[in-house]
Backbone as ProteinMPNN parsed JSONL, in Angstrom:
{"seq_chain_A": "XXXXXXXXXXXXXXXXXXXXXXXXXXXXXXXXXXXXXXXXXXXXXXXXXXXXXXXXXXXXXXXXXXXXXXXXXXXXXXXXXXXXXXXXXXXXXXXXXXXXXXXXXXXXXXXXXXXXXXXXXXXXXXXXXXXXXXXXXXXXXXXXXXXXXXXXXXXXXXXXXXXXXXXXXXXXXXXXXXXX", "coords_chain_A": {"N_chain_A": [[-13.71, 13.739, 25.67], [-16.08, 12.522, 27.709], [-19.475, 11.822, 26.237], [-22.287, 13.14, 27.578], [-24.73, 10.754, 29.045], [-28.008, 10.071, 27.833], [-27.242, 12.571, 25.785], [-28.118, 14.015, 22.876], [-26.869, 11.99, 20.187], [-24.091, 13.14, 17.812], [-24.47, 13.743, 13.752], [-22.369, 12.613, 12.337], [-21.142, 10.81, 14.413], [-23.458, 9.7, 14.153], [-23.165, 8.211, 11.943], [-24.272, 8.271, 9.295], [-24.991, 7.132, 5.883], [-24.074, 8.783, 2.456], [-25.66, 9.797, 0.2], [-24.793, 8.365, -2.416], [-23.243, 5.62, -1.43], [-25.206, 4.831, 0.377], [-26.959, 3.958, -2.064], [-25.008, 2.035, -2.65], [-24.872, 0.56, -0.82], [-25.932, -2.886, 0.79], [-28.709, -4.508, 0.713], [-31.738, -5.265, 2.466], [-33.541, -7.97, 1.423], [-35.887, -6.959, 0.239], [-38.947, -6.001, -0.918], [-41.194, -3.596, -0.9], [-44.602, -3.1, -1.636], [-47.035, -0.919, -2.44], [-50.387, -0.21, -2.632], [-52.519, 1.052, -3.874], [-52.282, 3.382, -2.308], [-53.742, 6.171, -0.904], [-53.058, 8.284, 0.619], [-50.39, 11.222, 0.435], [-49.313, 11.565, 2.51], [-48.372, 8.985, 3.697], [-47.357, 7.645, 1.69], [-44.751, 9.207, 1.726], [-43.476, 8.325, 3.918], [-43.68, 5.929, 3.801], [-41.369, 5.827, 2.045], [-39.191, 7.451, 3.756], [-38.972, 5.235, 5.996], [-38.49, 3.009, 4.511], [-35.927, 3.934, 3.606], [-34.519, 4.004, 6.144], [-34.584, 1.277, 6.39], [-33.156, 0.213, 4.722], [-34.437, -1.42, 2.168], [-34.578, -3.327, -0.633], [-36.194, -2.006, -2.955], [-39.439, -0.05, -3.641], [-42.326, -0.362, -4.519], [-44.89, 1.792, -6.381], [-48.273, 1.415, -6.64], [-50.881, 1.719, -8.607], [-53.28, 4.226, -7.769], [-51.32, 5.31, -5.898], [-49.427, 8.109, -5.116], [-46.766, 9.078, -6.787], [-43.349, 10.406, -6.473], [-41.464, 13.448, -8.11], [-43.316, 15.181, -5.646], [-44.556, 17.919, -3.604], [-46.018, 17.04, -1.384], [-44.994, 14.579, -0.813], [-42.561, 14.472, -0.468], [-42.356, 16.134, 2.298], [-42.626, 14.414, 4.218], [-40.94, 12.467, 3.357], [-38.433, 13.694, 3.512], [-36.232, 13.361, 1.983], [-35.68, 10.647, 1.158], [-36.25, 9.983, -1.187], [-34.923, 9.899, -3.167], [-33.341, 8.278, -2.133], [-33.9, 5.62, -1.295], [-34.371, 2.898, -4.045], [-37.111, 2.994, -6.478], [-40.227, 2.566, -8.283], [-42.807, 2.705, -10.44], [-46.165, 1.226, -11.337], [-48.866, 1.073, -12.833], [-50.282, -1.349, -12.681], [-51.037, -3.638, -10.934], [-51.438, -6.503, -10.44], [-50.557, -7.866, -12.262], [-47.891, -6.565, -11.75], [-47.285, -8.091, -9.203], [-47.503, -11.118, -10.618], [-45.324, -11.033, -11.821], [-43.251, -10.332, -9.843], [-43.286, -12.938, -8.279], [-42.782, -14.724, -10.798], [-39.787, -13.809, -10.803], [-38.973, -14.41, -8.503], [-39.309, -14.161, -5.836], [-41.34, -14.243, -2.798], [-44.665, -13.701, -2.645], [-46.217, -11.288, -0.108], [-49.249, -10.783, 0.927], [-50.3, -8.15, 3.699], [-52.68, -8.425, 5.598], [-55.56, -8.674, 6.974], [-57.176, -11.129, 6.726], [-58.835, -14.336, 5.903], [-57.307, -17.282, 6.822], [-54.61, -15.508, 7.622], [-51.704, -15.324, 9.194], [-50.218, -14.7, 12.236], [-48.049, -12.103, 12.527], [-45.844, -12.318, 14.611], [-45.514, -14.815, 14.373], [-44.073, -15.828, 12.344], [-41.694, -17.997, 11.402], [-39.799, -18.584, 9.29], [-38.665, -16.074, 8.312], [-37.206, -13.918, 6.147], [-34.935, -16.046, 5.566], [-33.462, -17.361, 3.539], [-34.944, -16.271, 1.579], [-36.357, -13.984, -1.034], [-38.378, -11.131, -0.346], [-41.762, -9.907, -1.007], [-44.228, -7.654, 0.124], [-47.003, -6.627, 0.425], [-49.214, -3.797, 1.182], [-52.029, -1.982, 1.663], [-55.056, 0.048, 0.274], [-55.689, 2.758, 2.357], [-58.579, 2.793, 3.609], [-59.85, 0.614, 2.293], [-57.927, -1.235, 2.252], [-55.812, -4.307, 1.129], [-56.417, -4.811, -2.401], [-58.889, -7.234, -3.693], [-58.209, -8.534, -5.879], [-55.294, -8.2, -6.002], [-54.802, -9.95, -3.851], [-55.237, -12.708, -4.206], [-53.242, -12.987, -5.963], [-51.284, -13.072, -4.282], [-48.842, -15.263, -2.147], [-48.799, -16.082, 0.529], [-50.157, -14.254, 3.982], [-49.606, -12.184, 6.398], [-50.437, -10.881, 9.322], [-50.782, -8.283, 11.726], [-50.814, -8.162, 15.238], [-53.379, -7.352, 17.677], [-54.791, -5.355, 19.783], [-56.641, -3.855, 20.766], [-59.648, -1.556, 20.112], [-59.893, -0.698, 17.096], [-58.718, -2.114, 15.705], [-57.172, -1.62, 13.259], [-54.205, -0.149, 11.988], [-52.197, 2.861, 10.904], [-51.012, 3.15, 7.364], [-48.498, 3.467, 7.179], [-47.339, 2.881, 9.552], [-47.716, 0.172, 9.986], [-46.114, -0.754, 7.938], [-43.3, -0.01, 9.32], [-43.514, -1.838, 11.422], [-43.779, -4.599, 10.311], [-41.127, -4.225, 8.889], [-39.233, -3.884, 10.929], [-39.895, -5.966, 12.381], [-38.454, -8.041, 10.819], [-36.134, -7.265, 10.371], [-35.161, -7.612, 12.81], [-35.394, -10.353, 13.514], [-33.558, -10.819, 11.149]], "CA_chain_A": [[-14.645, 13.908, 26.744], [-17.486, 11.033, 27.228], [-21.319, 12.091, 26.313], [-23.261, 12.95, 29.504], [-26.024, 10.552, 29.363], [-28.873, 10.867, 26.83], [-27.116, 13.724, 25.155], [-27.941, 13.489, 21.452], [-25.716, 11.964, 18.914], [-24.163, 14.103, 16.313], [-24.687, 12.838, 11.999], [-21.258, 11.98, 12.234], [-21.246, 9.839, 15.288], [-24.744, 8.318, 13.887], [-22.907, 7.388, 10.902], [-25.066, 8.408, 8.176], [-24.397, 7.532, 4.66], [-24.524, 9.586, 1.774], [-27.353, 8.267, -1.216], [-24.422, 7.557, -3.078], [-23.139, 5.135, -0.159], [-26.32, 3.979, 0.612], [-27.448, 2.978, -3.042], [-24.681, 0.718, -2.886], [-24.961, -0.768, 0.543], [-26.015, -4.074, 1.425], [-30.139, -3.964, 1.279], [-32.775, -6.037, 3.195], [-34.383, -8.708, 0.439], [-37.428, -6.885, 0.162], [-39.805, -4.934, -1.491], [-42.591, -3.091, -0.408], [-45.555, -2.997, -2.796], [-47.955, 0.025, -2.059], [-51.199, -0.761, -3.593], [-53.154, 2.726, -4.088], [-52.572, 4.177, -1.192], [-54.092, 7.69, -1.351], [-52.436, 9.585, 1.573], [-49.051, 11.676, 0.256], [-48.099, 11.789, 3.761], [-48.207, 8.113, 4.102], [-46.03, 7.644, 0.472], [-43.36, 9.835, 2.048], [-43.432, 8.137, 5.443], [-42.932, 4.624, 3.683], [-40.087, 6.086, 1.396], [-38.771, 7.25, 5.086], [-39.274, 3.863, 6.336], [-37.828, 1.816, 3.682], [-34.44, 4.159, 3.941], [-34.134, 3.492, 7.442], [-34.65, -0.164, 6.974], [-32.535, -0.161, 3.117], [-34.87, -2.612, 1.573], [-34.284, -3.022, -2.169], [-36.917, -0.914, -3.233], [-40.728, 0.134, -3.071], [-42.993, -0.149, -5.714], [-46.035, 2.274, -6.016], [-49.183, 0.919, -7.633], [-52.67, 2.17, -9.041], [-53.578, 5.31, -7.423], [-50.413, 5.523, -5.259], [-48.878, 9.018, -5.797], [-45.518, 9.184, -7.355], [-42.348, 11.539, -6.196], [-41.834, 14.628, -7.008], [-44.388, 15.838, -4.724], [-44.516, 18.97, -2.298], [-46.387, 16.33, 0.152], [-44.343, 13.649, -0.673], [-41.085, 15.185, 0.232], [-42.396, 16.603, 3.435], [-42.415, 13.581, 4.829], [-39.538, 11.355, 2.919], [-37.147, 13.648, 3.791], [-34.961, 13.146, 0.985], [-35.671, 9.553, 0.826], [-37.135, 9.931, -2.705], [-33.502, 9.921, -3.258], [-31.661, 7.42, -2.027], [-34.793, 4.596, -2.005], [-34.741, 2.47, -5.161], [-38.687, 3.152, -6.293], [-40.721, 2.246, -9.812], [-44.493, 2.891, -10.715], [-47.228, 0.679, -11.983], [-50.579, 0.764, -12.895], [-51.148, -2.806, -12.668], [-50.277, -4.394, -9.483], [-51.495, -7.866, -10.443], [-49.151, -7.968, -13.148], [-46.224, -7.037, -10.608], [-47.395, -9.649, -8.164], [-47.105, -12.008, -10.924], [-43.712, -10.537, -12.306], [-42.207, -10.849, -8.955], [-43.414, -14.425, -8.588], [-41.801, -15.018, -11.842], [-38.292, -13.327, -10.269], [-38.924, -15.765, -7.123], [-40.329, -13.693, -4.57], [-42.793, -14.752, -2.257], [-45.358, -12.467, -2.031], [-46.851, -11.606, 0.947], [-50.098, -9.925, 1.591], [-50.055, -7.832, 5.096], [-54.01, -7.759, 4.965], [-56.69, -9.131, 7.982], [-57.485, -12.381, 5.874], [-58.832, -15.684, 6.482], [-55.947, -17.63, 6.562], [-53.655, -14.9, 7.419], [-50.681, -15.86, 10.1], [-49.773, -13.622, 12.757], [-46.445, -11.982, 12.308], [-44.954, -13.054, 15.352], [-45.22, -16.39, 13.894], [-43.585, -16.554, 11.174], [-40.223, -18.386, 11.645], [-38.971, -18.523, 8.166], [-38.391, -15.138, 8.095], [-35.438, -13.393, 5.46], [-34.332, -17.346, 5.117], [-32.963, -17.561, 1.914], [-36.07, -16.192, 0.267], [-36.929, -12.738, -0.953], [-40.027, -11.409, -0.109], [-42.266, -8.936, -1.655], [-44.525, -7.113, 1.318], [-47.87, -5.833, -0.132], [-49.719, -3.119, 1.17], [-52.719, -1.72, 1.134], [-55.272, 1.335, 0.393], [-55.829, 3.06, 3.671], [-60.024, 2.056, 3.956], [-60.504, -0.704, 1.645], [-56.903, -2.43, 2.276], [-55.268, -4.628, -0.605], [-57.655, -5.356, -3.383], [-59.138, -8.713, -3.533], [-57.61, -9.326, -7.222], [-54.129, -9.015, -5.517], [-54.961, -10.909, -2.346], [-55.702, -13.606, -4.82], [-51.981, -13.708, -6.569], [-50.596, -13.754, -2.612], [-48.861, -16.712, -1.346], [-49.393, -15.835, 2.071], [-50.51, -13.239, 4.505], [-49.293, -11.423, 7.516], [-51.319, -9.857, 10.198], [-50.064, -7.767, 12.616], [-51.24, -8.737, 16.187], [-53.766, -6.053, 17.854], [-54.996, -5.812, 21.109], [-57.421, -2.6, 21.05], [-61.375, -1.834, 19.764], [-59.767, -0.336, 15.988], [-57.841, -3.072, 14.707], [-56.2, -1.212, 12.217], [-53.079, 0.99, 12.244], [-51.898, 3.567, 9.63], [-50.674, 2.103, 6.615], [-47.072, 3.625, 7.158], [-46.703, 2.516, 10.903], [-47.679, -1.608, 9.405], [-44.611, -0.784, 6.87], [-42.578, -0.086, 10.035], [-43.816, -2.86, 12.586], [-43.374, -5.798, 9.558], [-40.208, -4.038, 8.567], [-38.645, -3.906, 12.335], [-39.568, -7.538, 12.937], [-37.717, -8.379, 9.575], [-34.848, -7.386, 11.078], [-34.915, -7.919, 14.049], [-35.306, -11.529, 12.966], [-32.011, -10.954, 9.941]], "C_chain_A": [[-15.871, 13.015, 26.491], [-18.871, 12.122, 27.239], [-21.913, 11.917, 27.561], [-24.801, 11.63, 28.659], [-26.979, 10.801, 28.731], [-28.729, 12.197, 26.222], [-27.175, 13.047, 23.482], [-26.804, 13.507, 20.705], [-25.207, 12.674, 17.524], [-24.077, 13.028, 15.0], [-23.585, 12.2, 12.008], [-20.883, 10.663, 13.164], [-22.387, 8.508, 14.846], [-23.917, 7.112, 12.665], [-23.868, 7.131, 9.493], [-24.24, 9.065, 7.094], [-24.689, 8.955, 3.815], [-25.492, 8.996, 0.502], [-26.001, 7.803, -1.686], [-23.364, 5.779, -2.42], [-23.85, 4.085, 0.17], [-26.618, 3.245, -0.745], [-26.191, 1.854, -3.329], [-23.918, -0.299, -1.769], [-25.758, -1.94, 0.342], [-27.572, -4.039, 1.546], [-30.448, -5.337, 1.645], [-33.255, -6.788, 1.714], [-35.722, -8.395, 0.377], [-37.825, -6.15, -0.087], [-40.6, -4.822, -1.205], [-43.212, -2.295, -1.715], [-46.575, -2.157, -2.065], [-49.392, 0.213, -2.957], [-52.386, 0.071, -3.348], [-53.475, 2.878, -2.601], [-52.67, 5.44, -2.039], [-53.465, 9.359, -0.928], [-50.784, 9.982, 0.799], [-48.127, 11.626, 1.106], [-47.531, 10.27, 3.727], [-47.269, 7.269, 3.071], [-44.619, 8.109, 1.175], [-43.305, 9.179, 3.142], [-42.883, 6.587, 4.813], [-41.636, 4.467, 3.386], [-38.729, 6.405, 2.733], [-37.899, 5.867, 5.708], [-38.039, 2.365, 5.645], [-36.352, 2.457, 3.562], [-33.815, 3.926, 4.969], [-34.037, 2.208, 7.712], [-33.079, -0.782, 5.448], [-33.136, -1.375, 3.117], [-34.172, -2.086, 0.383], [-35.295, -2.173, -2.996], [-38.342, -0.86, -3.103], [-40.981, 0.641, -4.583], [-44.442, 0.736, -5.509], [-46.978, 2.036, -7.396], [-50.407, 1.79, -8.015], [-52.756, 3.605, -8.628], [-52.78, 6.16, -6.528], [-49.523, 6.7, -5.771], [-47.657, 8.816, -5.821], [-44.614, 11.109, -6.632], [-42.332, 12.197, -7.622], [-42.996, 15.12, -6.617], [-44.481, 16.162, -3.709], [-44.65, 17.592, -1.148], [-45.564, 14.819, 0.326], [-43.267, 13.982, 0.298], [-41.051, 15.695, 1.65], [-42.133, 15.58, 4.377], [-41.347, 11.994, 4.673], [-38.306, 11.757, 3.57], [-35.701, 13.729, 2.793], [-34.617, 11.632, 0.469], [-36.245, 9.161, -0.504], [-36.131, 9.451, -3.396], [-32.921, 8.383, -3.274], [-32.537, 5.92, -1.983], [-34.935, 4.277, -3.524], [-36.575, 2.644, -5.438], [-38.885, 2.839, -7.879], [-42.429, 2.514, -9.351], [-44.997, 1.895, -11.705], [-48.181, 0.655, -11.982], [-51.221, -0.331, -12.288], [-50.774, -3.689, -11.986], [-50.647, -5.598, -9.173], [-50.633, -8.261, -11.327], [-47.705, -7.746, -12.601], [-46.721, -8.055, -9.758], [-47.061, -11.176, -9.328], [-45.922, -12.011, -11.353], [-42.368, -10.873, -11.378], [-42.713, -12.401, -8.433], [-42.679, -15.012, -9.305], [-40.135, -15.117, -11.443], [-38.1, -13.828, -9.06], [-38.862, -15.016, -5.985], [-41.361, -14.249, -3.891], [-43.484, -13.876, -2.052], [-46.702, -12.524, -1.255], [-47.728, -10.534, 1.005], [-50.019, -9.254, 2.831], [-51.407, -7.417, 5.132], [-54.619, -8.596, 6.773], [-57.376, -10.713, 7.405], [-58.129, -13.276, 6.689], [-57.751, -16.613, 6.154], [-54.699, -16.653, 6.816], [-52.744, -15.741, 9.123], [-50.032, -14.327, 10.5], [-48.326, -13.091, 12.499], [-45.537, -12.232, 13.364], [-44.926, -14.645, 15.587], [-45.011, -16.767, 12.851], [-41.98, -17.017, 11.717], [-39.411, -18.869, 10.44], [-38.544, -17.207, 7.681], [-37.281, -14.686, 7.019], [-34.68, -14.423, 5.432], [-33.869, -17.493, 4.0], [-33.88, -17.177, 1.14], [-35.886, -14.403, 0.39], [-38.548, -12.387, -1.125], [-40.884, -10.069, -1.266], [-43.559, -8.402, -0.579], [-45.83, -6.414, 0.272], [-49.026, -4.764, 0.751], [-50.615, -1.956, 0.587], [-53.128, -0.074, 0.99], [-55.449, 1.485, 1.862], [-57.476, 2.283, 4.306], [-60.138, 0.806, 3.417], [-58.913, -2.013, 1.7], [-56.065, -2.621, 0.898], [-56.52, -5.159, -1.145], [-57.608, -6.374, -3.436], [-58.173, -9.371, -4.447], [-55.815, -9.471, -6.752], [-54.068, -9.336, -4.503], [-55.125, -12.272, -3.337], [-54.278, -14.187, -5.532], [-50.951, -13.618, -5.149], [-50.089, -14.643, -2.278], [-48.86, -16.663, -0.19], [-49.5, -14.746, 2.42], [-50.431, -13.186, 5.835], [-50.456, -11.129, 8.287], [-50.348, -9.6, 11.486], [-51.189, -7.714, 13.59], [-51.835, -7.323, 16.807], [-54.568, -6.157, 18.663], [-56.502, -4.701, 21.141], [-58.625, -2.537, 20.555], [-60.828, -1.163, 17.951], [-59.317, -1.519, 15.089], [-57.348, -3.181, 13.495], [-54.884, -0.235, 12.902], [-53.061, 1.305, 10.611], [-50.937, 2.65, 8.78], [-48.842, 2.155, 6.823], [-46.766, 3.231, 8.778], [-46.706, 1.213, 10.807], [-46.193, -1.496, 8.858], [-43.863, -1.149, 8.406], [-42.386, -0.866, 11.24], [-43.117, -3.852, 11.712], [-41.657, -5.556, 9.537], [-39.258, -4.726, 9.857], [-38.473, -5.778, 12.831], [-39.108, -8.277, 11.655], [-36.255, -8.536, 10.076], [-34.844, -7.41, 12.029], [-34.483, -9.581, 13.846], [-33.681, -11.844, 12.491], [-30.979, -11.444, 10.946]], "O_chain_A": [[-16.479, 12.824, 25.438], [-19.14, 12.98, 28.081], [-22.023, 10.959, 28.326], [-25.625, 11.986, 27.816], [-27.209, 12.006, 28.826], [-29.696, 12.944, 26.071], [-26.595, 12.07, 23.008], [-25.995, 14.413, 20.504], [-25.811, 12.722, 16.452], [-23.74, 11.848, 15.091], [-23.693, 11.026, 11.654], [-20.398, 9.641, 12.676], [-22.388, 7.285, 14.984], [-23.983, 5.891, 12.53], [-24.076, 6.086, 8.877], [-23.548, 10.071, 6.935], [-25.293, 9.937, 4.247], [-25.82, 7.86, 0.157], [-25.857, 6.621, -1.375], [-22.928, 4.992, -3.26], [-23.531, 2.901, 0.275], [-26.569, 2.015, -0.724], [-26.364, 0.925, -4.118], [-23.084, -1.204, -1.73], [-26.441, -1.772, -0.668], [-27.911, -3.484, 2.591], [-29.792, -6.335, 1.346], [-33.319, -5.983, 0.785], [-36.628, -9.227, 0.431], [-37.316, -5.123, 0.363], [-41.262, -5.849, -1.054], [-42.764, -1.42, -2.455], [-47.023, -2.655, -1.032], [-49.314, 0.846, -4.01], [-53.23, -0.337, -2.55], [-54.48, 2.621, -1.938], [-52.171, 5.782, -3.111], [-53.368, 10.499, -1.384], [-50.02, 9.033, 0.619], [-46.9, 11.622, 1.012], [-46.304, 10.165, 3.726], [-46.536, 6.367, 3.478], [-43.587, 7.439, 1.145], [-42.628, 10.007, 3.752], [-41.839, 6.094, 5.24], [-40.84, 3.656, 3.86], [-37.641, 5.831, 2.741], [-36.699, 5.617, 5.818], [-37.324, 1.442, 6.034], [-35.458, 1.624, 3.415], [-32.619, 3.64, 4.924], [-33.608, 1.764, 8.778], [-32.384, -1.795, 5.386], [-32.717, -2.324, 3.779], [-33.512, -1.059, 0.223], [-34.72, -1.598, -3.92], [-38.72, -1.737, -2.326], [-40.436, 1.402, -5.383], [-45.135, 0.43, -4.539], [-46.739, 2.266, -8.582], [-50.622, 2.719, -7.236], [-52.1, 4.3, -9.403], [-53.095, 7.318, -6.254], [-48.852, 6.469, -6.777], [-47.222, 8.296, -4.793], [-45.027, 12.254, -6.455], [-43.085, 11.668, -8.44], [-43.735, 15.532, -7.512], [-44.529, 15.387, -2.754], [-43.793, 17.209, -0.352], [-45.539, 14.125, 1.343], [-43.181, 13.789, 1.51], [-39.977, 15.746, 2.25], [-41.421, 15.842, 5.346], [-41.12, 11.016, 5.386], [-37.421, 11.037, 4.034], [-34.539, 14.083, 2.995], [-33.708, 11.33, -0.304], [-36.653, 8.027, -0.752], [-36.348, 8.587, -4.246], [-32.329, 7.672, -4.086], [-31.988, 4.993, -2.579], [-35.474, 5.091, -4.274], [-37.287, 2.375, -4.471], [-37.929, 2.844, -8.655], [-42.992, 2.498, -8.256], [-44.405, 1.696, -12.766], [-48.707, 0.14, -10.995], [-52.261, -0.381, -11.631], [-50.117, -4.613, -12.466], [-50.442, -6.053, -8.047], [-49.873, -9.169, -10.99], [-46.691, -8.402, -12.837], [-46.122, -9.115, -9.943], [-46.462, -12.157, -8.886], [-45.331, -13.09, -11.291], [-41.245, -11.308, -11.632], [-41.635, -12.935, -8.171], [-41.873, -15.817, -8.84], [-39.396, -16.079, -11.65], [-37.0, -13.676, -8.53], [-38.171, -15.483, -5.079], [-42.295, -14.747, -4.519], [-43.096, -13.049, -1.226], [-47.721, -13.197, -1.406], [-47.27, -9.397, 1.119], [-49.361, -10.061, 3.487], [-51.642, -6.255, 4.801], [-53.761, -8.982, 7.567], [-58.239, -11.197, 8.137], [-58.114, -13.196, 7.917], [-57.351, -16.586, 4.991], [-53.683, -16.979, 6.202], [-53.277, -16.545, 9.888], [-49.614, -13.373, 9.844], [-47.473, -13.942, 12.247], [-44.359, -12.375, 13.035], [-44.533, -15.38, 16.493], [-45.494, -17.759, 12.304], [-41.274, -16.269, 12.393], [-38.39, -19.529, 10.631], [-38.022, -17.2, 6.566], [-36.251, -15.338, 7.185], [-33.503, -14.103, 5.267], [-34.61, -18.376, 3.568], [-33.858, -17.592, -0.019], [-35.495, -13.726, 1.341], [-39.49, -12.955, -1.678], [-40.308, -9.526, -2.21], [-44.135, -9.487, -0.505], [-45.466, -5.678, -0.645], [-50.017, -5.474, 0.919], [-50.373, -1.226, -0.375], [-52.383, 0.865, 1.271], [-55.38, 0.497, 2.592], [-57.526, 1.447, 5.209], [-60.547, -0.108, 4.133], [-58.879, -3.186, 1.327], [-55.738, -1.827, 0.016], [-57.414, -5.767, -0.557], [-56.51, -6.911, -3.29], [-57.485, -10.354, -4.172], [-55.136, -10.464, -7.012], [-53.027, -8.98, -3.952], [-55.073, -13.17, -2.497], [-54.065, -15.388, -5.698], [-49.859, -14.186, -5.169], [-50.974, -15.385, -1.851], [-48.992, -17.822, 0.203], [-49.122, -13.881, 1.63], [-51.06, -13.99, 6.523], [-51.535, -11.173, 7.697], [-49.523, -10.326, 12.042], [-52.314, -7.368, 13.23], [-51.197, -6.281, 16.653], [-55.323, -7.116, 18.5], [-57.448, -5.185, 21.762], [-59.025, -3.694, 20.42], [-61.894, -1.209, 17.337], [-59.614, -1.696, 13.907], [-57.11, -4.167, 12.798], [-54.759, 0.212, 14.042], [-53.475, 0.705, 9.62], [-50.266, 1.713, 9.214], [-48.081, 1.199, 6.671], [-45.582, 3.414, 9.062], [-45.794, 0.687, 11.444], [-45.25, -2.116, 9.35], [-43.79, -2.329, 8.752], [-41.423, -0.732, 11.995], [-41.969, -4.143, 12.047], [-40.905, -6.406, 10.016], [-38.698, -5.82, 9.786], [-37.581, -6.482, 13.306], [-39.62, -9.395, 11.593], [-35.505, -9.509, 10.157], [-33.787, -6.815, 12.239], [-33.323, -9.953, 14.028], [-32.858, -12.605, 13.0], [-29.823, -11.666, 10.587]]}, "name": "protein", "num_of_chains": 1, "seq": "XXXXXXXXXXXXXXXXXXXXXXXXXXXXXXXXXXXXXXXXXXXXXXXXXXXXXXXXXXXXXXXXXXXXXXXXXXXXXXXXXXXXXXXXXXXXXXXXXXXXXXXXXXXXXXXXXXXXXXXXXXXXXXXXXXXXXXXXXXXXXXXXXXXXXXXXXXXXXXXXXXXXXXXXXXXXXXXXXXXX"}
């Protein structure tokens, strides 16, 4: 019998893996670097984020809270799981680490010099990227805006000219693939 019409799809129809499934699907070339964010919600919302997109994993830096955590989980979902993830203190030392491992890494900051994101046209080209994000008020810190090789901005029409740090994840992400 055919689906009337915007009737929702059942898990089975969606086609959702299982973690063990997913950790060894096919990921997006890219890592998202979280560079002390403070919000828990907005940790679990990337971890979210980055399962729905399967990058290769998400690094959380400086002041960026670490899974397990009540507020994490509320909003991952279970993506604590099945997202590759690592912790570091020192998130100029991963910017240069993945440099080293031939990443490009990209600020997603308000910069001088930054390039809108619907103009990048080298997109997921043979390179892997590394995606840095910032704290929620103060952004990414200058010291890693400084080991950056370029920088994003996401295009913004309104009197705030910010968005939450986990809805950037999911704009850059989206036009990643969309792009692939």
């Amino acid at each position: 019998m055919e689906p009337r019409k915007g009737e929702k799809r059942s898990m089975q129809e969606l086609g959702r893996k299982s973690v063990s499934e997913f950790k060894e699907s096919e990921k997006l070339p890219v890592i998202i670097v979280l560079d002390n964010v403070r919000s828990l919600h907005n940790v679990g919302s990337v971890f979210r984020t980055a399962d729905a997109f399967a990058v290769e994993k998400l690094v959380l830096c400086g002041i960026t809270a670490q899974p397990p955590h009540r507020e994490i989980q509320k909003t991952a979902l279970g993506a604590t799981e099945s997202v590759d993830w690592e912790y570091t203190e020192d998130c100029k030392q991963l910017m240069l680490n993945l440099r080293s491992e031939g990443y490009k890494v990209i600020g997603i900051e308000q910069v001088s010099g930054s390039i809108s994101l619907e103009n990048q046209a080298h997109l997921l080209k043979d390179v892997k990227l590394a995606l840095v994000f910032g704290n929620e008020v103060e952004g990414v810190d200058q010291d890693v805006l400084d080991l950056c090789d370029e920088f994003w901005e996401i295009p913004q029409s309104g009197t705030k000219h910010s968005l939450n740090i986990s809805v950037s994840v999911g704009i850059v992400l989206w036009e990643l693939v969309r792009r692939h």
